[in-house]
N, C-alpha and C positions, 0 to 999 in steps of 0.2 A: 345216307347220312342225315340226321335227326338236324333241322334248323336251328340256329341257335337264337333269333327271332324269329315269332309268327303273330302275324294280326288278323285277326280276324273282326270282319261288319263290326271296326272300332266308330263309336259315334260319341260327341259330349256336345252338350248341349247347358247351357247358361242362362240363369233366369235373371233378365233386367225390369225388375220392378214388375209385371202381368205380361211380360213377352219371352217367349222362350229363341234364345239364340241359337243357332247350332253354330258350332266350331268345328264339330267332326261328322262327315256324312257317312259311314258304312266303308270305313278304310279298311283294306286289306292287303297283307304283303307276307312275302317270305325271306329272309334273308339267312344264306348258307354262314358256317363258321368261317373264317375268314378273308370275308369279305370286304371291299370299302364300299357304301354307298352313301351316295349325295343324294336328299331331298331336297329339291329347292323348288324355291313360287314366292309371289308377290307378298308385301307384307299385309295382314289379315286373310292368309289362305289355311290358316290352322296348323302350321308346320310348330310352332313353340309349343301348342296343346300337344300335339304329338310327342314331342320330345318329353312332355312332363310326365307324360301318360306311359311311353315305352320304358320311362326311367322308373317308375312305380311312383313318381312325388306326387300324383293326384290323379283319380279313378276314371275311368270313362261311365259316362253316361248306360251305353249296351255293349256289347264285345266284349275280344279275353284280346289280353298280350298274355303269349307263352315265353319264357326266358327260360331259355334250354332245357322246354317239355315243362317247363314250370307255370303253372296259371297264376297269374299276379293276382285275381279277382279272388282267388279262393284261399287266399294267405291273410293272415292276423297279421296288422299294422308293425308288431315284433319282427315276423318272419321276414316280412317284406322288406324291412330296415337292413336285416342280414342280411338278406337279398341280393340287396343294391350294394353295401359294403362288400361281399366277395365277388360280385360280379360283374360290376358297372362300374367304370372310370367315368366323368364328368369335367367333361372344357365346356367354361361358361364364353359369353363373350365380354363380359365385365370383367374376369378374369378372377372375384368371387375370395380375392387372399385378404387373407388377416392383416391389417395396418400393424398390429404390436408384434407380430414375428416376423423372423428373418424368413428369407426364403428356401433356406433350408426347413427349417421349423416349418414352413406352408408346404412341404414337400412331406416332412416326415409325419406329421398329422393326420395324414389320411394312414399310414401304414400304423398309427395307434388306436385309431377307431377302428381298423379292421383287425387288429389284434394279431398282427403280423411282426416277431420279432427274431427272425433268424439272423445268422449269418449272413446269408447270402441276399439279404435287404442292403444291408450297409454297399457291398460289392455293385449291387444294380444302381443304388443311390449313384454314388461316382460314377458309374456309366452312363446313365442317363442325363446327369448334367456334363460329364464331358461331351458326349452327343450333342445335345443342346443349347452346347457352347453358354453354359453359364456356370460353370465351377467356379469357377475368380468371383461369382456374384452372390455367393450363396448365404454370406454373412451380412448381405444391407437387407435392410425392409422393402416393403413393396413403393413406398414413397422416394425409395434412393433406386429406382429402378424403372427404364424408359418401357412403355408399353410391350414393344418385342420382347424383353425378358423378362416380362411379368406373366405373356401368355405362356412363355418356355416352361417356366416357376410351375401354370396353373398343367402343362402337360406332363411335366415332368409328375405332378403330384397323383394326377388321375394314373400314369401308369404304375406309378411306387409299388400298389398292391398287385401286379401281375391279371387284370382283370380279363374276362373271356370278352368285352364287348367295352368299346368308347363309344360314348356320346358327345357328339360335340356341338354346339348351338352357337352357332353364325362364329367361329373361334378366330374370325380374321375380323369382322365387325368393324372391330375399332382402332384398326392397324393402318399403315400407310400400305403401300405396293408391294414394297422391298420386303417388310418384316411379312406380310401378308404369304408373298411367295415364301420366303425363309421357313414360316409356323406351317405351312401346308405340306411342303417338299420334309421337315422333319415329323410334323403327325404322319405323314403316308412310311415315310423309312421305321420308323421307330415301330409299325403297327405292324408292318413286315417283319418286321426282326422278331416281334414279342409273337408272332401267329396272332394277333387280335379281330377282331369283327371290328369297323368302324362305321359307326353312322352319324354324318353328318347332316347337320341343315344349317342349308342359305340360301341367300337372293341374289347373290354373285354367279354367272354362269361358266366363270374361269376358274373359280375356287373349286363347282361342282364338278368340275373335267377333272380333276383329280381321281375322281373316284373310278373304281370298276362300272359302276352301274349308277344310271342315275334316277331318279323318281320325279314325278313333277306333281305339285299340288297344286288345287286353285278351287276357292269358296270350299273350303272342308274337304275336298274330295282328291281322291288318288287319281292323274290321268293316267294315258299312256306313257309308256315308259318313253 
């Protein structure tokens, strides 16, 4: 079976004024289709370069991310935009919604950038926020809506488009306990039900027990698992 991530000797490096930083030391992993895995490490161990990097929003330094046999390095800033819109769902930890739309509209917005209008969007729509216990919510803004269902809002959006792979970047962050477990225990069901790959990162070692497998980073580099 063909990985649906593969990293290869990913490294970035960052120039501050005559000093070259490095962020990424020669990361390498393989993640099967659906999978969940949790990277987690301290904060400044390059897990958020990672995330930017696997997600195609900014290039490594040397190495290839493949996204399902696909080399991100070797794709036109177009392609790559396509890319990410049919393949990559995104849970931010800021949770990244639009102030002037409702949280339907921050749901359906991804499914009109990916140019997704069948049938059976509307039928997933309702399933997803009934899942996510925010149907009843769907018509306030992100300001008439307490943290837990605003991260709901931002998973329900990243699955809208059916994508082969979520990213998720610290997606309990800025959550209390309760909503923390609630957004973990429905990212894990919902990723199950859709067959998705999930890759998470955090600094939480109880959020990363969620996962099938978990990764550890520290100063740029992959340890042992």
């Amino acid at each position: 079976m063909q990985p649906i991530i593969t990293a290869k000797n990913l490294s970035k490096i960052y120039r501050a004024g005559k000093v070259d930083v490095p962020a990424l030391t020669n990361v390498s992993f393989v993640i099967p289709p659906g999978e969940f895995v949790s990277i987690i490490g301290p904060s400044g161990s390059g897990k958020s370069t990672l995330f930017y990097i696997l997600g195609g929003l900014t290039r490594a330094t040397s190495g290839s991310v493949l996204i399902d046999g696909i080399d991100f390095a070797q794709l036109t800033d177009s392609r790559r935009t396509e890319l990410r819109k049919t393949k990559i769902g995104f849970v931010f930890q800021k949770f990244n919604l639009l102030p002037t739309l409702t949280a339907r509209g921050n749901i359906e917005i991804a499914r009109e950038i990916a140019g997704s209008h069948s049938a059976q969007d509307k039928e997933l729509l309702n399933h997803l926020t009934e899942m996510l216990g925010i149907a009843g919510r769907l018509d306030h803004r992100p300001a008439e809506l307490s943290g837990g269902e605003q991260q709901r809002v931002a998973i329900a959006r990243a699955l809208i488009t059916r994508p082969a792979i979520i990213l998720a970047d610290e997606p309990t962050g800025n959550l209390d306990t309760a909503n923390s477990d609630a957004v973990l225990k429905m990212l894990r069901s919902s990723t199950q039900q859709f067959k998705q790959t999930v890759l998470m990162i955090t600094h939480n070692p109880e959020a990363a027990a969620i996962g099938d497998r978990i990764l550890h980073m520290r100063d740029g580099r992959m340890l042992d698992e």
